[in-house]
C-alpha angles and dihedrals in degrees: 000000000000082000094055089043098055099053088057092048085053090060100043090053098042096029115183121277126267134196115040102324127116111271120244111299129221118236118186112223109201128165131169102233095081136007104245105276092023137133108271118231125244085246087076106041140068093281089058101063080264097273112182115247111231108264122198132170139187135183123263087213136005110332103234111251100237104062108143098176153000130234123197106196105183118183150156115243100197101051114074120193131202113006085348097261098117126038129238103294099211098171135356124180129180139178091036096166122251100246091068134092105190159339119276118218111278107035110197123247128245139084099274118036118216096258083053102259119139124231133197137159134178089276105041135286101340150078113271112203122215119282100176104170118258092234092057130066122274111287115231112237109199111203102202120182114192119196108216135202091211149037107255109226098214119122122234102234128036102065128074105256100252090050088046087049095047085047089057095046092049098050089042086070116117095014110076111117095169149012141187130177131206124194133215139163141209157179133163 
């Protein structure tokens, strides 16, 4: 159900375009480290090292002509964190430039990335692979890529991850031109 809610909330935050804009695209995320839906390798979780699976995308139809960037939002939707009002942020980059058409295994840390891009997760400038316990059920990791009109002019440190997270989704309103989700699961 989680999986069905978020593509709706999804909607309701990045709503398609109106007047005269192009509506919403469709981008295709695929990687070979996992089918969409599937389990995610060790490789690619905590107890991994938290290597960074490959990431590409490509658009389902003609790619608008005035993407500026790229943001990669990874997160666990069945861990909540604080008061339980927001899930496990495990990588967000933004400002991945538009020439680009994904991520390679083994992103670098650190706060800026050497195209540029920005990178946080709930525990600093890298990416922070799954650790579900053994004992639960799998927890369900949503890849999301959002296509942007624009550069977002939020720094990278400073701010605690889920308020620089809220700063890049807010900044990202009214620029979105495209989305596509992948899907994985996993449990130690």
């Amino acid at each position: 159900m989680k999986i069905v809610y978020v593509s709706f909330a999804i909607l309701l935050v990045f709503p398609l375009q109106r007047g005269g804009r192009a509506g919403l695209q469709l981008l295709t995320i695929t990687t070979g480290a996992w089918p969409d839906g599937g389990a995610i390798p060790d490789k690619y979780a905590q107890k991994g090292h938290d290597v960074s699976p490959p990431l590409a995308w490509a658009w389902t139809g003609q790619r608008p002509s005035n993407i500026a960037s790229y943001v990669v939002i990874v997160h666990d939707l069945d861990a909540s964190v604080g008061n339980g009002t927001d899930d496990m942020l495990h990588w967000l980059v933004w400002n991945i430039p538009a020439s680009k058409d994904g991520l390679s295994e083994g992103m670098p840390q650190g706060a800026t990335l050497p195209d540029g891009a920005r990178q946080i997760s709930a525990t600093g400038p890298n990416y922070r692979g799954p650790a579900a316990a053994a004992l639960g059920p799998p927890h369900h990791y949503v890849f999301e890529v959002y296509a942007l009109d624009s550069m977002i002019d939020v720094p990278a440190v400073g701010a605690p991850p889920p308020q620089t997270r809220a700063a890049v989704i807010s900044a990202m309103g009214g620029h979105v031109r495209g989305k596509g989700v992948y899907f994985g699961t996993y449990r130690r």
